[in-house]
N, CA and C atoms as a LAMMPS dump frame, in Angstrom:
ITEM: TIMESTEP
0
ITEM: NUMBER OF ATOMS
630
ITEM: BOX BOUNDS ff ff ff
-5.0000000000000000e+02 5.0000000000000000e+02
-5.0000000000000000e+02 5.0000000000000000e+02
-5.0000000000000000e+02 5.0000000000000000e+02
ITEM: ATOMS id mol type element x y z
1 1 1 N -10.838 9.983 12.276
2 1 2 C -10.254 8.763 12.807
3 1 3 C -8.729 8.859 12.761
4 2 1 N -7.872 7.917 13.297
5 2 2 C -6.198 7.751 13.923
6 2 3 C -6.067 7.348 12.461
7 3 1 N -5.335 7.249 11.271
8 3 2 C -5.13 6.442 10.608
9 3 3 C -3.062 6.633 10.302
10 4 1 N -2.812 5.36 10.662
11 4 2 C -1.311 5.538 10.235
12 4 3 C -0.799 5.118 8.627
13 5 1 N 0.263 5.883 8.159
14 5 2 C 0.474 5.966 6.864
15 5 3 C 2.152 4.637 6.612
16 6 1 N 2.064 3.973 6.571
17 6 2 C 3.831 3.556 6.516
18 6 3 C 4.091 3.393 5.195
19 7 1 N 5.466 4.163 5.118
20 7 2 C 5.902 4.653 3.999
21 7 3 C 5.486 5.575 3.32
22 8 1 N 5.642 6.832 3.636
23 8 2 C 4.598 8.038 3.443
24 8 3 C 5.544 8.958 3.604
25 9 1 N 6.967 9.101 2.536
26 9 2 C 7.848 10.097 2.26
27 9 3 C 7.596 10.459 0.543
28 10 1 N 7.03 9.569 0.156
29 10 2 C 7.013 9.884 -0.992
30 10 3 C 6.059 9.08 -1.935
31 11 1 N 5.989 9.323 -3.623
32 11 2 C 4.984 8.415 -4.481
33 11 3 C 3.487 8.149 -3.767
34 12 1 N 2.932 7.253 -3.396
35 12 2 C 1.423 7.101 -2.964
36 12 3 C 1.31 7.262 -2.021
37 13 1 N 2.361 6.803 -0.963
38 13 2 C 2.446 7.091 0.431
39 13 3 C 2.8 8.819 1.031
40 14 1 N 2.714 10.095 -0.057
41 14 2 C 2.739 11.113 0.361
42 14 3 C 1.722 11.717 0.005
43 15 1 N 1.384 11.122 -1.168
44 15 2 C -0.39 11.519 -1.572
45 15 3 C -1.255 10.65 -0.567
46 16 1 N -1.398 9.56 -0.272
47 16 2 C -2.295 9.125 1.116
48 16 3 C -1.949 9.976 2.123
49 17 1 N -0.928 11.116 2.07
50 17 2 C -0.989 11.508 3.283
51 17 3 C -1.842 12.967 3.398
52 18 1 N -1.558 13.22 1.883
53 18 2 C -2.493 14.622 1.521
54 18 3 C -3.79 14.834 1.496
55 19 1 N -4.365 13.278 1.278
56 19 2 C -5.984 12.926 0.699
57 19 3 C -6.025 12.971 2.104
58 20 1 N -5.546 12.23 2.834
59 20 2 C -6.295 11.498 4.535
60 20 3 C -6.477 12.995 5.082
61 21 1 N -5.401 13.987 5.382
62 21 2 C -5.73 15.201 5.733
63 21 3 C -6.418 15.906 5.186
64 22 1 N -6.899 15.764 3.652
65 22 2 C -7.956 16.493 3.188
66 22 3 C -9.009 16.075 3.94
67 23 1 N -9.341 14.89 4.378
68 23 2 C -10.649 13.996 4.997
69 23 3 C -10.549 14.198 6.275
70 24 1 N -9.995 15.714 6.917
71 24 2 C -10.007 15.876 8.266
72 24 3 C -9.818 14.761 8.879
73 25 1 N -8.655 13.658 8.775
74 25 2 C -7.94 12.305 10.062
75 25 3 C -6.945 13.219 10.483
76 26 1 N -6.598 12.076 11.123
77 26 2 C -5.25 12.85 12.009
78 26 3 C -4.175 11.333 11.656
79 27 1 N -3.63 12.017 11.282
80 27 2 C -2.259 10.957 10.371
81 27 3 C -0.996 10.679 11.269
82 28 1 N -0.589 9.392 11.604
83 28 2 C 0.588 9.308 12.309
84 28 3 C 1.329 8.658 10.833
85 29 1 N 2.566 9.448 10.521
86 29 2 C 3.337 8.323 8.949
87 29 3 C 4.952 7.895 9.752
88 30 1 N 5.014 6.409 9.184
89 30 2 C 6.617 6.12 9.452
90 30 3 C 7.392 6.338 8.175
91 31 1 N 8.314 6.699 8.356
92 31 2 C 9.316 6.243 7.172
93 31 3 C 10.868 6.979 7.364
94 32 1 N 11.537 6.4 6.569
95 32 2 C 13.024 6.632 6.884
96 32 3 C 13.325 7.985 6.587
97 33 1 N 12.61 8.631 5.42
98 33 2 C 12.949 9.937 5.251
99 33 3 C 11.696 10.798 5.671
100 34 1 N 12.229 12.335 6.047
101 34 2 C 11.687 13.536 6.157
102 34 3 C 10.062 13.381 5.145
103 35 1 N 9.194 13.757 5.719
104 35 2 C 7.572 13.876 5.447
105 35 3 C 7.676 15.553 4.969
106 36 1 N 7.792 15.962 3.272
107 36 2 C 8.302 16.971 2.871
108 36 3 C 6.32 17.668 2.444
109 37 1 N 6.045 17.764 3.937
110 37 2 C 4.911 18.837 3.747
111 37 3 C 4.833 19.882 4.937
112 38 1 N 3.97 21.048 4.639
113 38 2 C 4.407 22.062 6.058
114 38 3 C 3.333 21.103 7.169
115 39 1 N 3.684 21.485 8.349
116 39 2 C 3.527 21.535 9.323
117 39 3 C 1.752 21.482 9.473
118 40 1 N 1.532 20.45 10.286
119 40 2 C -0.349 20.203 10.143
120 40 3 C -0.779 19.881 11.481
121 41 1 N -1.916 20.625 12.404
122 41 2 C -1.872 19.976 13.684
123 41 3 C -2.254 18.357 13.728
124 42 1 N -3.11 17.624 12.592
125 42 2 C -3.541 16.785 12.497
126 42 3 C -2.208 15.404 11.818
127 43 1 N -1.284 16.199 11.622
128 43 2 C -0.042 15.52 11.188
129 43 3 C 0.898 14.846 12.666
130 44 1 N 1.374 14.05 12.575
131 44 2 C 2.769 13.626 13.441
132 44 3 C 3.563 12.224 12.488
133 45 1 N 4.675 12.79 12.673
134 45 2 C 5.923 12.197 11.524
135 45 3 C 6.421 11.467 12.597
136 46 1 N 6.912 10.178 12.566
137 46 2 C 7.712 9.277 13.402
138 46 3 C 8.601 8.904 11.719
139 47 1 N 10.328 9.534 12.247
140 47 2 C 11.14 9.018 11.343
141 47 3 C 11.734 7.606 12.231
142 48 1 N 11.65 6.521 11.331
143 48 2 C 12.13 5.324 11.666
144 48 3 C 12.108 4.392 10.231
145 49 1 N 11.838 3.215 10.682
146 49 2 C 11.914 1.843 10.126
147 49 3 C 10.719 0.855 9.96
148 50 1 N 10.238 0.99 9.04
149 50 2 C 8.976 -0.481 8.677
150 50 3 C 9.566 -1.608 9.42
151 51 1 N 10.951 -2.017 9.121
152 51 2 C 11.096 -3.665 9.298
153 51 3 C 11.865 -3.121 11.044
154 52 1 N 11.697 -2.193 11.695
155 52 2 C 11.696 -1.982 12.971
156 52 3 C 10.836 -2.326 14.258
157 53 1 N 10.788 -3.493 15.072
158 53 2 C 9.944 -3.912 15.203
159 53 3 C 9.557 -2.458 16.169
160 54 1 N 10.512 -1.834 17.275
161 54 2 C 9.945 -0.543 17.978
162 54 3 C 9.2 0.31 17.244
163 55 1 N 10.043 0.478 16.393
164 55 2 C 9.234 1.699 15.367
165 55 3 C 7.88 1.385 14.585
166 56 1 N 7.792 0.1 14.486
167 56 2 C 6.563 0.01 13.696
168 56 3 C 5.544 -0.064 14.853
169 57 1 N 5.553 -0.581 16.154
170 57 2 C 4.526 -0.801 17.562
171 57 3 C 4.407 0.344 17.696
172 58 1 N 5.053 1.909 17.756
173 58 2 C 4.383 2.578 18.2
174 58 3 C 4.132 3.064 16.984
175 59 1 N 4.213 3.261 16.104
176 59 2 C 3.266 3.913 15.052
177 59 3 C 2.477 3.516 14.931
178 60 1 N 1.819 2.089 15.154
179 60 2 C 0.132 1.474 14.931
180 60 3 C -0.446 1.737 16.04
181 61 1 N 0.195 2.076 16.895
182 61 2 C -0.336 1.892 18.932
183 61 3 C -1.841 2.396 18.822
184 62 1 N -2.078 3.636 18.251
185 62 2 C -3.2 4.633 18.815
186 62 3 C -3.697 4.474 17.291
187 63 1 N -3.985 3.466 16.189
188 63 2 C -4.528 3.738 14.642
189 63 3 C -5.342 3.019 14.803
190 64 1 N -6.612 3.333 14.586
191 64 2 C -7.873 3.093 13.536
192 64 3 C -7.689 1.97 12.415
193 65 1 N -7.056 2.177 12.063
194 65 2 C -6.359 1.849 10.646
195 65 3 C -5.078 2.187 10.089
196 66 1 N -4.409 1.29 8.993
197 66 2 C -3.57 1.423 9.086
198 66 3 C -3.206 1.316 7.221
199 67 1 N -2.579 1.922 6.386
200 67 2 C -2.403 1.963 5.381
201 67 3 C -0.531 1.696 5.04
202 68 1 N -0.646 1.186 4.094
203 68 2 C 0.86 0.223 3.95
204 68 3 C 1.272 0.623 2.434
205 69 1 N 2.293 1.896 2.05
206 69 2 C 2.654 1.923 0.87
207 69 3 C 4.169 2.223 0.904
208 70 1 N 4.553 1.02 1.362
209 70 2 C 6.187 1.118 0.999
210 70 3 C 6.581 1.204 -0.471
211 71 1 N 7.689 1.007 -0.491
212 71 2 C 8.259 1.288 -2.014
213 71 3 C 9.723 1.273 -2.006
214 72 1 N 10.287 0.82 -2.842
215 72 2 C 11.783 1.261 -3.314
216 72 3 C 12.144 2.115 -4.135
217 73 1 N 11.365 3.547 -4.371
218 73 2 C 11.417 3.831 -5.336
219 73 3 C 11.646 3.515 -6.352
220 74 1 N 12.945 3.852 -7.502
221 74 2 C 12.942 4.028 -8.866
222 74 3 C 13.755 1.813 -9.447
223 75 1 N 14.125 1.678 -7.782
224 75 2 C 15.271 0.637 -7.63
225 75 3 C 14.711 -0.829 -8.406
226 76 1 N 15.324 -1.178 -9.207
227 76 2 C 14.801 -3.012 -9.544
228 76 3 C 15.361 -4.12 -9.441
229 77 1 N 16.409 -3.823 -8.08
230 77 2 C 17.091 -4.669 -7.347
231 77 3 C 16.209 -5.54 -6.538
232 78 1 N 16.667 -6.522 -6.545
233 78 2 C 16.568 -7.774 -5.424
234 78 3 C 16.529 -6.796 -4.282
235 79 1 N 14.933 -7.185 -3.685
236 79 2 C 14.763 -6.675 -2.442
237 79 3 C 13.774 -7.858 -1.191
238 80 1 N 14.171 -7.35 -0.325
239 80 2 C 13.118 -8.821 0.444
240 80 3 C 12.994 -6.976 1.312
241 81 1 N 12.886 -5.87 1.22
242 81 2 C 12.224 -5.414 1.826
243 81 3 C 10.636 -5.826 2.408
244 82 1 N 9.782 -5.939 1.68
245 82 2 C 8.457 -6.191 1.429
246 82 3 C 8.218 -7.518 2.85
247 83 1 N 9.061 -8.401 2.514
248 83 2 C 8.249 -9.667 3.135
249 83 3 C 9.196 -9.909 4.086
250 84 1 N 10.285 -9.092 4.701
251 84 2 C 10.339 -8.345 6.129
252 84 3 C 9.443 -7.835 6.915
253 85 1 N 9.024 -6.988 6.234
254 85 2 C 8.392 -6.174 6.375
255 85 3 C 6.59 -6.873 6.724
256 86 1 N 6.392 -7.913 6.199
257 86 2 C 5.499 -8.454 6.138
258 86 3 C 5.323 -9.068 7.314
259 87 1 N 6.653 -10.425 7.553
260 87 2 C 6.778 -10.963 8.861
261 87 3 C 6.666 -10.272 9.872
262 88 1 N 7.676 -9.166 9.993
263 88 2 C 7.213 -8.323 11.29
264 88 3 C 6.114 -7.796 11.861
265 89 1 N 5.059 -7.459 10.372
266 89 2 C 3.697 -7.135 10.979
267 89 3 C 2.685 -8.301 11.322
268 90 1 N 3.307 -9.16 10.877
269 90 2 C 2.202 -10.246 11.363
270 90 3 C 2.486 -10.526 12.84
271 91 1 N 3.539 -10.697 13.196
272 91 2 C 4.414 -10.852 14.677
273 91 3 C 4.02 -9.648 15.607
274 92 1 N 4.166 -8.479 15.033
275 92 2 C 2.895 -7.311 15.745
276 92 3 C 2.066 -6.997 16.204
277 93 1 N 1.056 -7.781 14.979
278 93 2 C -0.345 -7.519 15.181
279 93 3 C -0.836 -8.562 16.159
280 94 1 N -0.37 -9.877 16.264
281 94 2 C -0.055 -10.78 17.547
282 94 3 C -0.277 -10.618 18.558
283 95 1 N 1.297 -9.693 18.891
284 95 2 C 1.489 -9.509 19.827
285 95 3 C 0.381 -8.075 20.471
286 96 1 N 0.062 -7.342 19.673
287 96 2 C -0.629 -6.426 20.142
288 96 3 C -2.563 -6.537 20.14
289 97 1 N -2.377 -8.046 19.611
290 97 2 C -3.968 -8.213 19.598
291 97 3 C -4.719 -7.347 19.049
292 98 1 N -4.172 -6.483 17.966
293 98 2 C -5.302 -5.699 17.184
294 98 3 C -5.717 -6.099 16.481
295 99 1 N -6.941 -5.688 16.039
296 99 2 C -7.685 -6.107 14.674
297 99 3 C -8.496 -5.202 13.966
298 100 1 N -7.638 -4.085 13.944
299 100 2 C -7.896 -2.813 12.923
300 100 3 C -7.787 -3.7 11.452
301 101 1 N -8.432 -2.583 10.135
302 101 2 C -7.811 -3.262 9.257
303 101 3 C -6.584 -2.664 8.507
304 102 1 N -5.878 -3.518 7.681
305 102 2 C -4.515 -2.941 6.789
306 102 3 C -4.268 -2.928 5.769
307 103 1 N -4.573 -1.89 5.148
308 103 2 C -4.77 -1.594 3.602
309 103 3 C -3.372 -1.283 3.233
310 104 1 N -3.044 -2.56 2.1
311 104 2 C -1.609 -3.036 1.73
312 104 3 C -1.301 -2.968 0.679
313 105 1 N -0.274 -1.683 0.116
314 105 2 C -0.291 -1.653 -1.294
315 105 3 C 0.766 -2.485 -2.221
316 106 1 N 0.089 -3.039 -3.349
317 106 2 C 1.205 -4.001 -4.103
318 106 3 C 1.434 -3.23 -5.247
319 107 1 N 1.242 -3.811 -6.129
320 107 2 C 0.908 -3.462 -7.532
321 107 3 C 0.384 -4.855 -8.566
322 108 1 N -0.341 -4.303 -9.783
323 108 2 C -0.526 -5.271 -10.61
324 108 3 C 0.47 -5.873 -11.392
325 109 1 N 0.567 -7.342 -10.954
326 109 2 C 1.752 -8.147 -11.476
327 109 3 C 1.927 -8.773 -10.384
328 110 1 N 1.768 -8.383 -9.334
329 110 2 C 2.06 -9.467 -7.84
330 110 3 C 1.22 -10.574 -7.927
331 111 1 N 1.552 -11.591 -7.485
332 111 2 C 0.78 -12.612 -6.968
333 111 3 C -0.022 -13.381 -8.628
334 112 1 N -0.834 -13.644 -8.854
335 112 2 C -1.574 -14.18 -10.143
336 112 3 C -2.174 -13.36 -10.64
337 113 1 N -2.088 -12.048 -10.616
338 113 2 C -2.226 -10.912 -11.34
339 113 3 C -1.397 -10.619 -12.693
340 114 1 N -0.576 -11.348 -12.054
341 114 2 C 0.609 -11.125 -13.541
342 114 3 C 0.872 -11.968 -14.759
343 115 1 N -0.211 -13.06 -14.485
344 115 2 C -0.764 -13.535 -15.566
345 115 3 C -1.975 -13.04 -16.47
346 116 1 N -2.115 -11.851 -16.08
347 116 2 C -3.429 -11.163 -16.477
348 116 3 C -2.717 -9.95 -17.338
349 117 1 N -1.597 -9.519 -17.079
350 117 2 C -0.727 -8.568 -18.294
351 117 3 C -1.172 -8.949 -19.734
352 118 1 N -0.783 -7.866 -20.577
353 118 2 C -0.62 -8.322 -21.811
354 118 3 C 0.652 -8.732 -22.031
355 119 1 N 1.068 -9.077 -23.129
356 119 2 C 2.071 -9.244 -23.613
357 119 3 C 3.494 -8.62 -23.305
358 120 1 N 2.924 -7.674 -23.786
359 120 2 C 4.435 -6.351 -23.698
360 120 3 C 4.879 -6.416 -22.327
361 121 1 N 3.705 -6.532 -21.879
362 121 2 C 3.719 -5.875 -19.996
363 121 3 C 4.425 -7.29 -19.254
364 122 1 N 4.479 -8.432 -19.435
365 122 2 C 4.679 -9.771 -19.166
366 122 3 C 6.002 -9.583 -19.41
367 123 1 N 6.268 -9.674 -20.437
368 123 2 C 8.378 -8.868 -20.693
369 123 3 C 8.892 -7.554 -20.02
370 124 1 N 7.589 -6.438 -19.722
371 124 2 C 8.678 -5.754 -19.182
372 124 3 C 8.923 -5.975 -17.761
373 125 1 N 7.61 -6.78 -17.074
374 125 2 C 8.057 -7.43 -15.82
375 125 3 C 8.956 -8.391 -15.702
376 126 1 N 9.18 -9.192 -16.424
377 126 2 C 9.824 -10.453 -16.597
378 126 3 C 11.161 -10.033 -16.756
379 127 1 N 11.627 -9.018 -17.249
380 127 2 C 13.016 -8.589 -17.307
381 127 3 C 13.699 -7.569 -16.53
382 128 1 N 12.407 -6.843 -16.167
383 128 2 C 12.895 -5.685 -15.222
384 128 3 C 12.51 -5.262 -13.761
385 129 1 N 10.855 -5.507 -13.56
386 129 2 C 10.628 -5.564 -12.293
387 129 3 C 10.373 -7.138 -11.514
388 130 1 N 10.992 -8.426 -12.616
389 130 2 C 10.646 -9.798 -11.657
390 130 3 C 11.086 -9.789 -10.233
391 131 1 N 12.152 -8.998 -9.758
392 131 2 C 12.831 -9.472 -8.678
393 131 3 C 11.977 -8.358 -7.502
394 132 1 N 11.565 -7.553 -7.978
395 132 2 C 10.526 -6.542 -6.93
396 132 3 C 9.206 -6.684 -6.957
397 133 1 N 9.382 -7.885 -7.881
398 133 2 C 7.102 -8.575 -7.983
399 133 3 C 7.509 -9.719 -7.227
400 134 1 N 8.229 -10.126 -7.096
401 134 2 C 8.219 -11.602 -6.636
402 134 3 C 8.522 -11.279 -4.988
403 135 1 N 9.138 -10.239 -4.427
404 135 2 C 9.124 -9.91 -3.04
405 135 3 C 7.39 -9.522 -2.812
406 136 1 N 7.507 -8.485 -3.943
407 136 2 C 5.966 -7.906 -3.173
408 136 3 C 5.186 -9.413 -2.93
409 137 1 N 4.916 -10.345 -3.881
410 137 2 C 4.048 -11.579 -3.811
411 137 3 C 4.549 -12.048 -2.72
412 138 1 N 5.609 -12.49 -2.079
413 138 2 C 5.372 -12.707 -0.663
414 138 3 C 4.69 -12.281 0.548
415 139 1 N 4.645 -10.711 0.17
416 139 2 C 4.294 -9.9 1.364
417 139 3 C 2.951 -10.145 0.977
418 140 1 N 1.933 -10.135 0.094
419 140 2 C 0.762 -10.685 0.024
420 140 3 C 0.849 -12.019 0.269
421 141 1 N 1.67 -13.264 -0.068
422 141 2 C 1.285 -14.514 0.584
423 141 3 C 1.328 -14.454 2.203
424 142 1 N 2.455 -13.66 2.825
425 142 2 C 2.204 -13.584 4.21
426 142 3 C 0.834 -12.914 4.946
427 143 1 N 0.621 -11.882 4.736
428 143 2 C -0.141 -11.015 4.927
429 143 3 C -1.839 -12.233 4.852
430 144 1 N -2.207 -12.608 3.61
431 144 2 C -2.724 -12.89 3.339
432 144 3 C -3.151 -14.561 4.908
433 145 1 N -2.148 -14.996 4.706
434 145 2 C -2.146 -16.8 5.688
435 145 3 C -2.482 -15.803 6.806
436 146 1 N -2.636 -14.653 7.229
437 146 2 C -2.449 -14.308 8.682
438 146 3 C -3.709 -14.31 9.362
439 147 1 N -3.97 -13.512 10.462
440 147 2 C -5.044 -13.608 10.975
441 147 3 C -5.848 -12.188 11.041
442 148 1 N -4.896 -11.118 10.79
443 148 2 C -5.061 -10.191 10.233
444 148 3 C -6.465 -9.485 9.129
445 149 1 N -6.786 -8.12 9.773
446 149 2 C -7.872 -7.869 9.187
447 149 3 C -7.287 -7.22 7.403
448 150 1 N -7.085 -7.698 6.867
449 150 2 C -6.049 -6.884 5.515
450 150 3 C -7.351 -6.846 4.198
451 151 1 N -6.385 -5.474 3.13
452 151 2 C -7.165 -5.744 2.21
453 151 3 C -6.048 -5.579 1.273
454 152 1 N -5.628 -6.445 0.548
455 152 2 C -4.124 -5.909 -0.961
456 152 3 C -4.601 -5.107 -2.007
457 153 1 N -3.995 -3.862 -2.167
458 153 2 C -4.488 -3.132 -3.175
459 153 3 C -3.378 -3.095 -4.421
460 154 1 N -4.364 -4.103 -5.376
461 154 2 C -2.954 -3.864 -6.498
462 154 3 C -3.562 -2.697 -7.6
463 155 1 N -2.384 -1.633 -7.781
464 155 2 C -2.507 -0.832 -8.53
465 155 3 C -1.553 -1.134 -9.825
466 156 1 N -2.743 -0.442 -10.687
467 156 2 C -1.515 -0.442 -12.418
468 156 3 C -0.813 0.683 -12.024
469 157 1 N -0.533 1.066 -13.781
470 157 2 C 1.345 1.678 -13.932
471 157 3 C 0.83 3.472 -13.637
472 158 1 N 1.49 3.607 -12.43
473 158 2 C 1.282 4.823 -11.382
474 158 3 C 1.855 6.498 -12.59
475 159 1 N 0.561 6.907 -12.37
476 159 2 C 1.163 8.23 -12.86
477 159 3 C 0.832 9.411 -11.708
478 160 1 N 1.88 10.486 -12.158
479 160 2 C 1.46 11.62 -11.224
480 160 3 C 0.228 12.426 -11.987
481 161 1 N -0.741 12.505 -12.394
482 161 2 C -2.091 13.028 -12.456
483 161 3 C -2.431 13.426 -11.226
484 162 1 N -3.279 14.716 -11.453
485 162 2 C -4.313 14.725 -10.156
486 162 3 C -5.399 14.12 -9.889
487 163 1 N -5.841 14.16 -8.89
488 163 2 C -7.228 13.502 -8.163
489 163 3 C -8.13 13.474 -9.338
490 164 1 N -8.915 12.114 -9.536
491 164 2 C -9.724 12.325 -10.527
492 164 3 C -11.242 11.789 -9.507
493 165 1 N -10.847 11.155 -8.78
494 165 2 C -12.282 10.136 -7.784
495 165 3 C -12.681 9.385 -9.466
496 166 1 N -12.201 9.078 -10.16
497 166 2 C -12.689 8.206 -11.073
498 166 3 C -12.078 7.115 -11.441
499 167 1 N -12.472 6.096 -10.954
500 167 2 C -11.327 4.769 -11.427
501 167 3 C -11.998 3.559 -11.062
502 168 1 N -11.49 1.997 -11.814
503 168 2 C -12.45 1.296 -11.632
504 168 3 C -11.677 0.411 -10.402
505 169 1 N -12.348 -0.655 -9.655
506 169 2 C -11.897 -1.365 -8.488
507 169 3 C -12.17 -2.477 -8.893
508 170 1 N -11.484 -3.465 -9.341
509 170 2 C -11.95 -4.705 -9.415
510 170 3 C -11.556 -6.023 -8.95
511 171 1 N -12.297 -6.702 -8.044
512 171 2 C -12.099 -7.765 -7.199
513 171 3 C -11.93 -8.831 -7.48
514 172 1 N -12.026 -8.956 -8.742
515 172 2 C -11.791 -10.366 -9.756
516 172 3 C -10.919 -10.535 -10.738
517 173 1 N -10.243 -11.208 -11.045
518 173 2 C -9.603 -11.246 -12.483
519 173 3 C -10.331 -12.138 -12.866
520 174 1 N -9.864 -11.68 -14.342
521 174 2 C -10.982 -12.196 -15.87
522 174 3 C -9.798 -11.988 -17.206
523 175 1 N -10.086 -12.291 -18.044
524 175 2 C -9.19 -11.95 -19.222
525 175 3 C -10.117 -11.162 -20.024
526 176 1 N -9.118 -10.301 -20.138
527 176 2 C -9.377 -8.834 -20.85
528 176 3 C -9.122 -7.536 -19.878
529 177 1 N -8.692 -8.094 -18.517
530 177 2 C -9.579 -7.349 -17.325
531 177 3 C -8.557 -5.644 -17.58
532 178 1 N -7.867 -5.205 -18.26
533 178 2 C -7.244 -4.633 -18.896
534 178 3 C -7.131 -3.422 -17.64
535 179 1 N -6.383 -3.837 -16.246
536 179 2 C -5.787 -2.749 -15.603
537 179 3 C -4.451 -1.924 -16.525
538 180 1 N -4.741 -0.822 -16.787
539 180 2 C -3.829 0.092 -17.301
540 180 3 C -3.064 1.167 -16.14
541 181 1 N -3.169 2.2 -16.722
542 181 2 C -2.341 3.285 -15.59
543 181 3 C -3.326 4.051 -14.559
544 182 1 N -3.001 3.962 -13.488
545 182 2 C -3.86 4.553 -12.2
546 182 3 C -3.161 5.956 -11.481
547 183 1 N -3.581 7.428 -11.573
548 183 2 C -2.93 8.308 -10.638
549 183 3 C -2.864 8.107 -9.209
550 184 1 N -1.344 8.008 -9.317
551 184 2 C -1.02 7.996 -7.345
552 184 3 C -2.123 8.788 -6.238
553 185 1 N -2.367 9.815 -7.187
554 185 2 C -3.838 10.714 -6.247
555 185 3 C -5.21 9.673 -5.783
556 186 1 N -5.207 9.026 -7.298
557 186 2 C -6.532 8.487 -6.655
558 186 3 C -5.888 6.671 -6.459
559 187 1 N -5.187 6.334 -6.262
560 187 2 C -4.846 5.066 -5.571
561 187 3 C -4.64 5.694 -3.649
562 188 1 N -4.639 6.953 -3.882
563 188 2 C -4.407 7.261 -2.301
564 188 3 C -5.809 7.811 -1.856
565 189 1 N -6.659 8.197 -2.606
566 189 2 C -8.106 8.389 -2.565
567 189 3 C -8.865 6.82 -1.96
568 190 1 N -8.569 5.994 -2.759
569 190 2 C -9.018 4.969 -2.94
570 190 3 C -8.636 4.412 -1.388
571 191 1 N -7.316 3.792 -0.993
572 191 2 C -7.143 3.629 0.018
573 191 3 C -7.652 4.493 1.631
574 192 1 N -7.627 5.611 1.547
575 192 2 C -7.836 6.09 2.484
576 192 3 C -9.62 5.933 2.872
577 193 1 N -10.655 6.068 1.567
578 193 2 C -11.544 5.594 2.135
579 193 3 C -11.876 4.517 2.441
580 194 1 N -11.346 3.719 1.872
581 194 2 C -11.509 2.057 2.607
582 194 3 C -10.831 1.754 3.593
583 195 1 N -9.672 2.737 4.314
584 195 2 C -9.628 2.733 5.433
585 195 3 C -10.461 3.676 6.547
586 196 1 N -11.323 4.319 5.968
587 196 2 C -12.561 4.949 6.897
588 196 3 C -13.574 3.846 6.778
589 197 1 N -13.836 2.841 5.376
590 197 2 C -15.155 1.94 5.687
591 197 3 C -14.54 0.824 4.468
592 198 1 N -13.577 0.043 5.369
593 198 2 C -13.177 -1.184 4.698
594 198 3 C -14.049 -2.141 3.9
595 199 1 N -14.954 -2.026 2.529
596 199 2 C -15.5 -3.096 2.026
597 199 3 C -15.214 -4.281 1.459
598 200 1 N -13.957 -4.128 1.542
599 200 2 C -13.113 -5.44 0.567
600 200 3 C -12.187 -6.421 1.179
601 201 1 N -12.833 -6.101 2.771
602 201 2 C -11.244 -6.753 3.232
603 201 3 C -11.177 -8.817 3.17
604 202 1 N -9.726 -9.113 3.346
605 202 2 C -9.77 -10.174 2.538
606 202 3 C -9.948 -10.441 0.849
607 203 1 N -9.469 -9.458 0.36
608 203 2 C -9.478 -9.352 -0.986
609 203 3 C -7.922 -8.728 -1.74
610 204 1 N -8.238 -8.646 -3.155
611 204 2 C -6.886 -8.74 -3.843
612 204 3 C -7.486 -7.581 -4.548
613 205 1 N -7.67 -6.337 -4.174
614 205 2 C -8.451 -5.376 -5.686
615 205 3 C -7.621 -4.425 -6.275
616 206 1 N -8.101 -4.93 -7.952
617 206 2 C -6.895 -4.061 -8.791
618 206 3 C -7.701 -2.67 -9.663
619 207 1 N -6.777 -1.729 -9.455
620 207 2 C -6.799 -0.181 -9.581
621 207 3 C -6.871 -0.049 -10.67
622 208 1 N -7.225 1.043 -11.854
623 208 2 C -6.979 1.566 -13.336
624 208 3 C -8.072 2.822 -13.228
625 209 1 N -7.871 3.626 -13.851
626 209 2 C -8.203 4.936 -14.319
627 209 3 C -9.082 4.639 -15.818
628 210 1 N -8.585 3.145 -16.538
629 210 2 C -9.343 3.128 -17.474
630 210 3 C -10.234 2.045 -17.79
């Protein structure tokens, strides 16, 4: 199947791009920087802009599906990247009358997830990533009001591990529900098959390895 990658220079969005080509797709990825893998016939790189409205229409034009792992990297600045980024795809998908689905990555702590931290984890969001949880939670409140076929994938605290295919998915919060650390391999495992057979869409499901 077509599946497009946005934000797929680096962190989950370069491992979704490794898994999807392991799964014989054919990958169209946007992003601002260089796609630092060799050369794949099943590959095509469009360097551009998420919050571009050109650049983002033709990268979904010809997708199946569509997978969403922006990022600011290492940054814990005030960003409204995210829910730019959000508006524009809703204004997109509109206008282009699709209704593929869009597997949208957050993390755990977005939205009422982040009342589900422990302790420690509640301070180190609260002091260091509040201003990049509170964008991402928009881009899930937008995403979410839309009309859009979506599914939000919140992942815990991302390590580089390899592929394990072992991790739990859970569609509910509960107390205790104890999302810990998830490898970028298999949060890009994870996504890519639910963008071959979306079971969750309309849902909030959070990632852990443990």
């Amino acid at each position: 199947m077509n599946i497009t990658i946005i934000g797929a220079s680096a962190g989950v969005g370069l491992e979704t791009v490794k898994r999807a080509l392991d799964r014989n797709h054919k990958i169209t990825t946007l992003s601002r920087s260089e796609i630092k893998l060799p050369s794949h016939k099943n590959l095509t790189t469009l360097k551009g802009s998420a919050t571009n409205k050109d650049d983002l229409k033709k990268s979904i034009a010809n997708a199946d599906a569509v997978i969403v792992a922006l990022g600011t990297g290492k940054s814990m600045k005030t960003t409204t990247l995210y829910s730019d980024f959000a508006k524009l795809l809703v204004e997109v998908q509109k206008e282009m009358s699709t209704q593929i689905p869009f597997i949208v990555l957050t993390g755990f702590g977005a939205g009422e997830s982040g009342a589900y931290h422990s302790f420690m984890m509640k301070l180190f969001f609260k002091f260091l990533l509040k201003d990049v949880y509170a964008d991402k939670t928009k881009m899930e409140e937008i995403i979410a009001k839309s009309s859009m076929k979506w599914e939000i994938v919140r992942a815990g605290i991302l390590k580089d591990n390899p592929l394990t295919e072992k991790y739990r998915a859970e569609t509910t919060l509960f107390k205790g529900i104890n999302i810990g650390n998830i490898n970028r391999a298999d949060v890009a495992d994870y996504m890519v098959k639910q963008a071959e057979n979306p079971t969750e869409l309309n849902k909030y499901v959070s990632l852990s390895n443990n």
